[in-house]
N, C-alpha and C positions, 0 to 999 in steps of 0.2 A: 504494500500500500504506500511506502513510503516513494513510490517513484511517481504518485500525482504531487508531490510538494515540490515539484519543481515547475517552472515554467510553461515548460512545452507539457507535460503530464498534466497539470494543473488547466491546460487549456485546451485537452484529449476527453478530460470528465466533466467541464461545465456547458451548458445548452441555454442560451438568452431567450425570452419567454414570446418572441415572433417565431423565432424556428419550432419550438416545443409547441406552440398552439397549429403552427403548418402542417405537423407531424401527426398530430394528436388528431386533427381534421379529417390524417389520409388514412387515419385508423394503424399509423406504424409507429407509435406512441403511448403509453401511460402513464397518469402522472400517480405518484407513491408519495401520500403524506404521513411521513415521519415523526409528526409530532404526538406528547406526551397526551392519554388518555385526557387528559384535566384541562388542556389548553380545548380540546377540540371540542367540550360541554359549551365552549365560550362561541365557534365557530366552525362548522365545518365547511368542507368541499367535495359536494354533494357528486361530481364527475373523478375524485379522487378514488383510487385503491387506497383503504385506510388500516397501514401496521404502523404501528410504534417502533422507531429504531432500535431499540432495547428488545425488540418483541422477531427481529426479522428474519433470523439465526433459526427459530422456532417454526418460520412458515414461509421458506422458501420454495416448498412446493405449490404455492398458491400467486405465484410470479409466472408471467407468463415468458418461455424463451425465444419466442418468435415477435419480438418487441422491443422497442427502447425504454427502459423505463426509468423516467424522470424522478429523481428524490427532492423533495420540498421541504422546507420548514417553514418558518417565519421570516426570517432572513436569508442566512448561510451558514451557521453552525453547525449543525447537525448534519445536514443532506448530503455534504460532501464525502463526508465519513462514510453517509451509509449507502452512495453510488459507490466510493473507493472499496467497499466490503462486498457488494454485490459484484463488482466485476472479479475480485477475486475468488467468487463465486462460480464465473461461468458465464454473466448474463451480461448485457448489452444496455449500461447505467451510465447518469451521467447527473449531475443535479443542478434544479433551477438557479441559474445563477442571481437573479434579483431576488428571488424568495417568493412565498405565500403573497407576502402582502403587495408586493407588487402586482404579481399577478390577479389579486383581488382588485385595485385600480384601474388596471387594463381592463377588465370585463366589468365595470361596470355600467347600471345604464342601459343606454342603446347597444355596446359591443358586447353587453352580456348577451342579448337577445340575438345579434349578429353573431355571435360565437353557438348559440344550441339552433338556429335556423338552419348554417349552409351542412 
C-alpha cells in the first residue's frame, strides 16, 4: 500500500467527481461509502454501496469485480486507505478525491435531478 504515497501512485488511486459521475452513468462505476455507522444516521447516499471501512475486510464478497469502485468519505481521510486496501485486494478502486460532501454540492438541485434522469 505504501507505493500510493507517492506521486505518481497517489495519482493511479484518486478519480475527481466528473469522471466518477461519467463512469457511474455508463454503469462501469460504484461509488463505496466508507463512512462510520453514526455519521450516516446524520446523512446518507441513497445511490451508495454502504460498508464501513473498518467493516470491508469482512464483506469483500459483496464488491463487485467487474467494476471501478469508488471509496468516499467526507473529505479524504479514510477513502484512500480503503481504495489503497481494496486494490490490494484484487479489485479495481480508486477514491473520491473531493469527498462526500463535495459531491453532495454537485448534485444538488436541478443536477441532482439531471444526475437520476439521463
Amino acid at each position: 500500500m505504501i507505493k500510493y504515497a507517492t506521486p505518481q501512485g497517489n495519482k493511479e488511486i484518486k478519480i475527481n467527481i466528473e469522471e466518477f459521475l461519467k463512469l457511474y452513468k455508463e454503469k462501469k462505476a460504484v461509488l463505496l461509502d466508507v463512512r462510520m455507522p453514526f455519521e450516516k444516521k446524520v446523512w446518507e447516499v441513497k445511490f451508495a454501496t454502504d460498508i464501513a471501512a473498518n467493516e470491508l475486510e469482512k464483506n469483500l464478497d459483496k464488491l463487485p469485480k467487474d467494476k471501478l469502485i469508488v471509496t468516499a468519505c467526507p473529505g479524504s481521510n479514510r477513502s484512500p486507505f480503503a481504495a489503497a486496501f481494496l486494490r490490494e485486494k484484487g479489485f479495481d478502486a480508486k477514491f473520491l478525491e473531493e469527498g462526500l460532501l463535495e459531491l453532495m454540492k454537485k448534485l444538488k438541485g436541478g443536477e441532482a435531478k439531471k444526475f437520476l434522469e439521463d
